[in-house]
N, C-alpha and C positions, 0 to 999 in steps of 0.2 A: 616573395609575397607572404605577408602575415594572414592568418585566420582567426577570427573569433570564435568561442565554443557554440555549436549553433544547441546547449543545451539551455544557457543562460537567459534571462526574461527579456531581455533584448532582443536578441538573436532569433528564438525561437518563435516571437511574433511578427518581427519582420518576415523570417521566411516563411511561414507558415500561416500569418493572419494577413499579409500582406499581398500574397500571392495566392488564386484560388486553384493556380495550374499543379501550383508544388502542393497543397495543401488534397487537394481529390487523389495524386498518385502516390501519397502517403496514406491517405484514408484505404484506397484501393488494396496498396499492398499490405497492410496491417490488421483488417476487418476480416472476418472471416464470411465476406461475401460470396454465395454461389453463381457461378458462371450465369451470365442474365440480369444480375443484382450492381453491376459496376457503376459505381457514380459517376456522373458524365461532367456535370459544373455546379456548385456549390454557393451561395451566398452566404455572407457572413452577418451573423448575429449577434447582440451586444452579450458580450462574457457576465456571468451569470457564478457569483459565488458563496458560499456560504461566510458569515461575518468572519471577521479575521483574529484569530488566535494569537499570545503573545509568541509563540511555536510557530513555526511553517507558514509565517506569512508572508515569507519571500520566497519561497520554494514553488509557488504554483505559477505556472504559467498557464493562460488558456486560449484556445482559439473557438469557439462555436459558429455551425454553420449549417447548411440545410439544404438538401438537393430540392430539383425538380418535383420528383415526388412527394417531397412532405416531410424526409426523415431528418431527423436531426443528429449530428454527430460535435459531438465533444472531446477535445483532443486538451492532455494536461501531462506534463514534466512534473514530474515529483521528484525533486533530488533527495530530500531526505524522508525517509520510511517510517511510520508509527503506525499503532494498529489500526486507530480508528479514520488510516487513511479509508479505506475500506465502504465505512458507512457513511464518508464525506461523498465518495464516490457514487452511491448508491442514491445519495439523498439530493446528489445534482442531478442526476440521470430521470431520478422520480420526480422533479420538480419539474425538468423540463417536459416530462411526456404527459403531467395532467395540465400544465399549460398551455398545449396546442389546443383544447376548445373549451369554451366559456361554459356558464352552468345551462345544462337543459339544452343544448347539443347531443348530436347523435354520439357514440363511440365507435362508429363504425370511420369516422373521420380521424381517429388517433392513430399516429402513425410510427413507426418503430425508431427509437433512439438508442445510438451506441454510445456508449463511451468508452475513448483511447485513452488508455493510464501509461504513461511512459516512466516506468522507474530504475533514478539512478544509482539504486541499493539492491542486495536480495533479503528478500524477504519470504522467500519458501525453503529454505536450507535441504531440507530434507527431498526436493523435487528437482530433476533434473532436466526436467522443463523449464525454458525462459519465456514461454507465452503461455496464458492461465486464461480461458475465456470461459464466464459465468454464466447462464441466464433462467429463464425456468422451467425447469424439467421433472417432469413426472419422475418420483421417487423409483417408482417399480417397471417404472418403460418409457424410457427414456427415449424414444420416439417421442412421445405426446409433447408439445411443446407448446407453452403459452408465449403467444408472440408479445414483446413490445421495449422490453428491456434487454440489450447486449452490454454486459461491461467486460472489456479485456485489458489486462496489465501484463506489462513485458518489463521483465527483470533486463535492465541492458548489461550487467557487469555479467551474466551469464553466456551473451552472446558469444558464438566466435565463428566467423565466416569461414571457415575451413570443415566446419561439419554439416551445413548446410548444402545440398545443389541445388534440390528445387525453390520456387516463388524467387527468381533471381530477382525482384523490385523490392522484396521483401529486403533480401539481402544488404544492396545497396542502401537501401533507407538506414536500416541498423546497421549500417559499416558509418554512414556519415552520420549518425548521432557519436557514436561510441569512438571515432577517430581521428576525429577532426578537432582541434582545441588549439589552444593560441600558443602553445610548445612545441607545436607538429612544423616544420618546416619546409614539408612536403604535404601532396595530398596524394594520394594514392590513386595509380593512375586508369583503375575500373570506375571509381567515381565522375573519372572525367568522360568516360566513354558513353554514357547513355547523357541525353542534350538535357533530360527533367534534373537530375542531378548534377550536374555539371552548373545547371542557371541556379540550380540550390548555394550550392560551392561558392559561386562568386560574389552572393550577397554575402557573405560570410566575411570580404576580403575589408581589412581591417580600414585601409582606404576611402570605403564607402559611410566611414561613420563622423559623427563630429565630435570635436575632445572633450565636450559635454556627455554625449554619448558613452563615448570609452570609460570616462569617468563613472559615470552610473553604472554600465557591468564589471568596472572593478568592484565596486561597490557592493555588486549582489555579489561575489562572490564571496566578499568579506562576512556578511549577512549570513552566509550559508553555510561557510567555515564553524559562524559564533552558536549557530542555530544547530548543527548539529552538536557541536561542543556542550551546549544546554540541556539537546534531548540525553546525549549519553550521559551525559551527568546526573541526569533527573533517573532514568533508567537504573546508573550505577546505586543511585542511593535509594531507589528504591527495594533493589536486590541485597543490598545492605541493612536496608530497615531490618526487610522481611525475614533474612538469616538472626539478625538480631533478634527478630520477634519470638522466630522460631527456637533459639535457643533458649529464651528464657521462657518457653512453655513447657520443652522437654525439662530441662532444670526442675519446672514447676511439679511436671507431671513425676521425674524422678523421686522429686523427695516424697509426694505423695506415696506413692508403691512403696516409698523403704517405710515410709511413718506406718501404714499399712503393714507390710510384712511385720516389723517389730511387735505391734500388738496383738498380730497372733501368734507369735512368739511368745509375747509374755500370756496372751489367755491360754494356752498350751499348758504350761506352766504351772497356774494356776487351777485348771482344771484337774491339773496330775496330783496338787495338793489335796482333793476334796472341797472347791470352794463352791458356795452354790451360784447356780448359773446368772441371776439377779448379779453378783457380787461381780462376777466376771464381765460380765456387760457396763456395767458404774465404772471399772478399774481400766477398760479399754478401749470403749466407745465404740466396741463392734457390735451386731445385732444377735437379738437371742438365735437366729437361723445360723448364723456365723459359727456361733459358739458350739452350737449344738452339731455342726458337721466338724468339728476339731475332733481328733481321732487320740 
């Protein structure tokens, strides 16, 4: 049996926009919801993005969707990483929470929006953490907490289920992003043992798709291949400018300091002959304070 990557824009919305069963026990185990707070069923909302960049416009996947009580969560695949994924994040997250009431409405009716950022790079190097959860907190007490915005992103190339025991759904979820792909031959056979992940798996099976279908996720991949090709590139030459810029400032700044050093070298010099301080200042272009501290 073949598998599709379920990280691809195909994939990821079938099982996950497609189904609200697979979609709330992905929400559940990735959210950093407190015991009480668990989503029970979810309705799905038209996907909501900012306009599309000649960059990473095939990189996004989105599902949106909205429990019982009000809240909204936003679930997005980012395979390739740039900084300003970030404020893209930020600025989906704030559209959707002043959207939930018209003008001259209470606020007492807005209700808290997550968003799940699923990334298939790292982008924290230095942190040895693969879940990163944002929101607003009092700088000096950090108890205080302004409710309404949650954004979390998870590094998936950080994952490894071997250092993980607790949040076993947690677990599972990020074993079948990060292990499942159309090279795998096999599935692993903890993913088959729980029935949410297992009914996840089989949407996956390459089977269920039409060769129109297939077609179109080679396709992103090709897309995503060229796209990151682009950003690195773009990246490269920019760390190349910027070395370039930088050496011809120091250069600049080098010759400056020598052209400096030599003239008061020669106002030295000249000073040693008896010239007057007027003449030395005309002869080197340094200032009468200059001259006057040469020893």
């Amino acid at each position: 049996m073949r598998y599709l990557d379920p990280k691809a824009d195909l994939t990821f919305k079938r099982v996950f926009g497609e189904h609200p069963d697979l979609a709330v026990s992905l929400l559940n185990a990735l959210l950093p919801l407190e015991a009480g707070e668990e989503i029970m069923a979810v309705e799905y909302l038209p996907a909501e993005l900012v306009p599309e960049t000649p960059l990473r416009k095939n990189s996004i996947v989105d599902v949106r969707c909205r429990d019982v009580q009000g809240r909204q969560f936003i679930v997005e695949m980012q395979m390739v990483w740039s900084p300003e994924f970030r404020q893209r994040v930020l600025f989906n997250a704030s559209k959707a929470y002043v959207r939930q009431i018209d003008s001259g409405e209470d606020y007492h009716l807005l209700q808290p929006v997550y968003s799940l950022n699923l990334v298939n790079e790292v982008f924290e190097p230095d942190l040895a953490d693969y879940y990163h959860y944002y929101r607003l907190v009092h700088v000096e007490h950090s108890d205080r907490v302004i409710d309404g915005l949650h954004l979390v992103f998870v590094e998936l190339p950080k994952f490894t289920a071997h250092s993980y025991s607790e949040r076993k759904m947690q677990v599972l979820w990020l074993r079948y992003l990060t292990e499942i792909n159309d090279k795998v031959q096999g599935v692993p056979v903890e993913l088959l043992t729980d029935p949410t992940v297992k009914k996840a798996v089989e949407v996956l099976e390459e089977s269920s798709f039409t060769p129109a279908q297939l077609l179109g996720y080679e396709k992103f991949w090709d897309a995503i291949s060229r796209e990151r090709t682009l950003y690195n590139s773009g990246e490269r030459k920019g760390r190349e400018e910027g070395f370039q810029e930088g050496m011809e400032k120091g250069m600049e700044k080098g010759l400056a300091e020598g052209e400096k050093k030599k003239a008061f070298e020669v106002a030295r010099r000249l000073k040693s002959m008896g010239l007057l301080l007027g003449t030395i200042v005309d002869a080197t272009g340094l200032s009468e304070w200059e001259v006057a501290e040469i020893e």
